[in-house]
C-alpha positions in Angstrom: 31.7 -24.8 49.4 33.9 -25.4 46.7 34.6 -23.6 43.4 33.1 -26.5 41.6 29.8 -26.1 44.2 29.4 -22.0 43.2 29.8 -22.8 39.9 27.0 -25.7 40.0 24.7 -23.3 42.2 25.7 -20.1 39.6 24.1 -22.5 36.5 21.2 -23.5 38.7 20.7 -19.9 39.0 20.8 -19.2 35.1 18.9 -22.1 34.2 16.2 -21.1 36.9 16.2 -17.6 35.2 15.3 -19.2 32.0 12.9 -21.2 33.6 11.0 -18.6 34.8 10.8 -16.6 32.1 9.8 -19.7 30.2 6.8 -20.0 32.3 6.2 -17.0 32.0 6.0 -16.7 28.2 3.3 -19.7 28.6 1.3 -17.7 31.1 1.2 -14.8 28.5 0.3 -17.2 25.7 -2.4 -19.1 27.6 -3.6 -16.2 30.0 -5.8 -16.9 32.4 -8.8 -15.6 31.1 -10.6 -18.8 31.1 -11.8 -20.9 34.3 -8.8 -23.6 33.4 -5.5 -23.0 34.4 -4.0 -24.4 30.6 -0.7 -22.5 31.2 0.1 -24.2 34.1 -0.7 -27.8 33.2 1.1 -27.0 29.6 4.0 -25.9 31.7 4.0 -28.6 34.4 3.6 -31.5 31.4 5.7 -29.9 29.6 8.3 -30.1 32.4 7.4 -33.9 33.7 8.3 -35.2 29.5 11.6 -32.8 29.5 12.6 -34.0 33.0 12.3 -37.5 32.5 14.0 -37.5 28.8 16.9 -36.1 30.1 17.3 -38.0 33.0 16.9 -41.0 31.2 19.3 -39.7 28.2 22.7 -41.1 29.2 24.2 -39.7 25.7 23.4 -36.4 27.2 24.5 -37.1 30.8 27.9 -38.2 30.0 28.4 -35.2 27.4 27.3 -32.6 29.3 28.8 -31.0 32.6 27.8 -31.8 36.1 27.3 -28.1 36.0 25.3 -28.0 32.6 23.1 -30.9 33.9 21.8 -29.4 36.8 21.1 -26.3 35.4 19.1 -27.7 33.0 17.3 -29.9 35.3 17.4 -28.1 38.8 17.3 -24.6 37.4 15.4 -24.3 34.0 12.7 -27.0 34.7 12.3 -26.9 38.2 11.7 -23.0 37.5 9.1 -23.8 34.4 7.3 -26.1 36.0 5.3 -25.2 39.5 3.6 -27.4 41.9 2.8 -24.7 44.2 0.6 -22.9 41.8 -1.2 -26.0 40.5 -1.9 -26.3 44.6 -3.4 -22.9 44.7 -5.1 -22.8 41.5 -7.1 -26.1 42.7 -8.4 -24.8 46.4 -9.1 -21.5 43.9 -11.7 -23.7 41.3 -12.4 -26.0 44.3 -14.3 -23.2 45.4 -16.0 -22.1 42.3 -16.3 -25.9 40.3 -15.4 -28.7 42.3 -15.3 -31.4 39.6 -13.3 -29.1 37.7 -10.7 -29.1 40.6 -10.7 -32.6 40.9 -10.6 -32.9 37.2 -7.6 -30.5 37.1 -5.6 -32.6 39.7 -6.7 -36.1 37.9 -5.5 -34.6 34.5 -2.4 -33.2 35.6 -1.5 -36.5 37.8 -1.9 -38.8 34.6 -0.9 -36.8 32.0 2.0 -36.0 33.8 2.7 -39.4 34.4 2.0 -39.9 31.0 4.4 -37.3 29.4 7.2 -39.2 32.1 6.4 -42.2 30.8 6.8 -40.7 26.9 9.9 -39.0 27.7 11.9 -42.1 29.3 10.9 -44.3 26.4 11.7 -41.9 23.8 15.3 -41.5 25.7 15.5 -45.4 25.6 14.7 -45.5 21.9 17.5 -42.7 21.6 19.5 -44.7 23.4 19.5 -47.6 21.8 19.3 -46.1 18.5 22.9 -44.5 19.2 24.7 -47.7 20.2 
C-alpha cells in the first residue's frame, strides 16, 4: 500500500471511532428499555439522510480530501449506523411480537429510503443554489 492508502485507511479508522461513539451516545439516549429498538432506527436513518447528502454534495466532494471523504463516509457513518444489529434486534422481537418485527423492518426500509431520498434532494437544492 501506498502512503496515500495508510493515510485513507488511518481517517477511516478516526472517523469509525467517531462513529461508534456516536452510536453509542444514541443508545444511551434512547436505551433499550422499551420493546422498540428507537436507537437503532434513529441511528440507521440518521445515517441513510447523512450518507446520501454527502454523496450527492459535489461542493463537498471536490473541497474535501479523498482522505477526509472516506472517513466521513466509510468510517464515521458506516460505524453510526448498523445493519447487523437491526438483523438481530428483528429475529429478537420476531420472537416476542411478530408484527412488531415486521413493522420494524418495513419502517426502517422506507424510512430509510425516505431520509435517502431527503438527503439527495436537499444536496441537489444545495447544489444548484451554489451555482
Amino acid at each position: 500500500m501506498r502512503i496515500r492508502d495508510w493515510k485513507i485507511a488511518f481517517s477511516v479508522g478516526l472517523g469509525g471511532m467517531l462513529g461508534a461513539v456516536g452510536r453509542h451516545v444514541i443508545s444511551i439516549a434512547f436505551p433499550a428499555d422499551s420493546i422498540f429498538p428507537f436507537a437503532t432506527l434513529i441511528a440507521n436513518l440518521v445515517g441513510c439522510f447523512l450518507l446520501s447528502f454527502l454523496m450527492n454534495l459535489n461542493i463537498i466532494k471536490k473541497r474535501l480530501s479523498p482522505a477526509i471523504f472516506t472517513a466521513l463516509t466509510v468510517g464515521l457513518i458506516g460505524a453510526f449506523t448498523t445493519f447487523s444489529t437491526l438483523s438481530l434486534e428483528t429475529i429478537s422481537l420476531w420472537s416476542e411480537i411478530p408484527i412488531l418485527a415486521v413493522g420494524y423492518v418495513f419502517i426502517s426500509i422506507i424510512a430509510g429510503l425516505a431520509c435517502c431520498f431527503l438527503g439527495l434532494k436537499l444536496a441537489s437544492r444545495l447544489e444548484r443554489s451554489s451555482i
